[in-house]
SEZA-972428 format. One record per residue (C-alpha): residue in one letter; x negated, y negated, z negated; residue number from 1. Coordinates in nm, 2 decimals, m for minus. Example, Ala and Ser with C-alpha at 12.3 -4.5 7.8 and 13.67 -1.06 7.14 Angstrom:
2
<site residu="A" x="m1.23" y="0.45" z="m0.78" num="1"/>
<site residu="S" x="m1.37" y="0.11" z="m0.71" num="2"/>
***
This chain:
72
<site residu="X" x="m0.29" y="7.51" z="m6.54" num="1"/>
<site residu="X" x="0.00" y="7.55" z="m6.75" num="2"/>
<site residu="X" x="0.33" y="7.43" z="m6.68" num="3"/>
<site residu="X" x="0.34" y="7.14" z="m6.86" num="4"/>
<site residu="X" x="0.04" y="7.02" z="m6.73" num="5"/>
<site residu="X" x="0.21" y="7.10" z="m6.32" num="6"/>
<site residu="X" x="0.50" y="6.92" z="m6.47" num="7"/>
<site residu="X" x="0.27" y="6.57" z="m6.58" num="8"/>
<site residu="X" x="0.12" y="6.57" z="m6.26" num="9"/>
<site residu="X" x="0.47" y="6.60" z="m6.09" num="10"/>
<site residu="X" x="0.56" y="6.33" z="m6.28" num="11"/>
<site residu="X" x="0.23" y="6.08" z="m6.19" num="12"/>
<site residu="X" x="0.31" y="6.21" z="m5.81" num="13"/>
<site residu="X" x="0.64" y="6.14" z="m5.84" num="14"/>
<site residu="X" x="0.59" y="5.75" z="m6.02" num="15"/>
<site residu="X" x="0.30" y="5.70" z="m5.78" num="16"/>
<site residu="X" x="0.54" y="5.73" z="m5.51" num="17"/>
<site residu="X" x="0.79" y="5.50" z="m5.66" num="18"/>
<site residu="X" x="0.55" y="5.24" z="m5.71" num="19"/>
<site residu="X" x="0.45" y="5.26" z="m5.30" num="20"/>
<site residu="X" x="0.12" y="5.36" z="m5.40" num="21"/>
<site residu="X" x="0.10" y="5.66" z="m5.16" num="22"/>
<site residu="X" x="0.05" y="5.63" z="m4.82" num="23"/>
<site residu="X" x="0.18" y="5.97" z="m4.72" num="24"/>
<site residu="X" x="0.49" y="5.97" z="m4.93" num="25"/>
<site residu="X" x="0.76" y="6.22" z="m4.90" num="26"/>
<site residu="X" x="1.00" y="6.00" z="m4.74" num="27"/>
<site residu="X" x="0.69" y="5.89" z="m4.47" num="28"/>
<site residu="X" x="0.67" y="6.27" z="m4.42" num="29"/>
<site residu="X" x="1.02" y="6.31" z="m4.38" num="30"/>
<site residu="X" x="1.05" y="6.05" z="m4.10" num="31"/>
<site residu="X" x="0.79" y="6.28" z="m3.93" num="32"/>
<site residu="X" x="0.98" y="6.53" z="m3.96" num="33"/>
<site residu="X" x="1.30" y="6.38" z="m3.81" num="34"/>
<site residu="X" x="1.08" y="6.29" z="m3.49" num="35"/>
<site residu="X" x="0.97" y="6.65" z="m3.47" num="36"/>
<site residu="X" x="1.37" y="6.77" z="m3.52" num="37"/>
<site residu="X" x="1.43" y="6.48" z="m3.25" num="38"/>
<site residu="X" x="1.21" y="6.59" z="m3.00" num="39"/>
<site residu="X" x="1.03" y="6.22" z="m3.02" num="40"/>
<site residu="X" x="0.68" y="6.41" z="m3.10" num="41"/>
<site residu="X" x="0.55" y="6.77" z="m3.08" num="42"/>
<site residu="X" x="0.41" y="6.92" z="m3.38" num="43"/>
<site residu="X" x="0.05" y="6.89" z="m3.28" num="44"/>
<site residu="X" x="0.14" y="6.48" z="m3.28" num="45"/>
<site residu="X" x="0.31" y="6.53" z="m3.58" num="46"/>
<site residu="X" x="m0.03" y="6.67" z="m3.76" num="47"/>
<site residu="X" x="m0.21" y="6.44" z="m3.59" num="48"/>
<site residu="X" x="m0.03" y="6.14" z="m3.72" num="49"/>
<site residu="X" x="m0.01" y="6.28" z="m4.07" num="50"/>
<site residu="X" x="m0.41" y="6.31" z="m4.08" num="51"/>
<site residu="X" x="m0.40" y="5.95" z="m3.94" num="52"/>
<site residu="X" x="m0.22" y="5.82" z="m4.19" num="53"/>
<site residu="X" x="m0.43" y="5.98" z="m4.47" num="54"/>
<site residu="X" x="m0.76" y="5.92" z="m4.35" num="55"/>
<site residu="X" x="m0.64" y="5.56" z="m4.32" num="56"/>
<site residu="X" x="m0.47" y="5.51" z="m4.67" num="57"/>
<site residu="X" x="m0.78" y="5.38" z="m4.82" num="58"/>
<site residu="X" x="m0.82" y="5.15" z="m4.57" num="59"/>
<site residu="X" x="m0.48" y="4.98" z="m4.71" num="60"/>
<site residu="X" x="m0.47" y="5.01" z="m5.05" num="61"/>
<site residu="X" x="m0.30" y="5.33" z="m5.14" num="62"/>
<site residu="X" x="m0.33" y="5.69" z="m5.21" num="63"/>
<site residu="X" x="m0.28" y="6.04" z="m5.07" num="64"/>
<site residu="X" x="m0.02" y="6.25" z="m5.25" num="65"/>
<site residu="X" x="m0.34" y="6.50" z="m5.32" num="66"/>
<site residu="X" x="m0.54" y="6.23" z="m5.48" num="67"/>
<site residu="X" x="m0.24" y="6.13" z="m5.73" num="68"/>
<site residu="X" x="m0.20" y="6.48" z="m5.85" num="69"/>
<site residu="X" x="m0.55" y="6.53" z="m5.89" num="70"/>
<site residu="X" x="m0.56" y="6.21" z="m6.10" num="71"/>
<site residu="X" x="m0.26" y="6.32" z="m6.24" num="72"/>
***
């Protein structure tokens, strides 16, 4: 993979997200994050929720981030 071809799929990631089409978004990742800064969850909760939220995005209508670079 060339660069121009990482940079399309960037750019699909990157309008996917925009669109609310992926379920584990960077901002949903970030709010993670935030609770793991916080003290809210530990990081084993953290992982756990993340693999939640991808094995469920199917389930309602979206994507994983890995999906829409692959289609990307």
């Amino acid at each position: 993979m060339d660069f121009w071809q990482a940079s399309e799929k960037r750019q699909a990631v990157n309008k996917a997200e925009a669109a609310g089409e992926i379920a584990d978004s960077m901002e949903v990742r970030a709010a993670l994050v935030a609770k793991l800064d916080s003290g809210e969850m530990t990081l084993d909760e953290v992982q756990a929720e993340l693999k939640k939220i991808k094995r469920n995005a199917k389930k309602s209508g979206k994507i994983t981030r890995s999906q829409a670079w692959n289609r990307g």
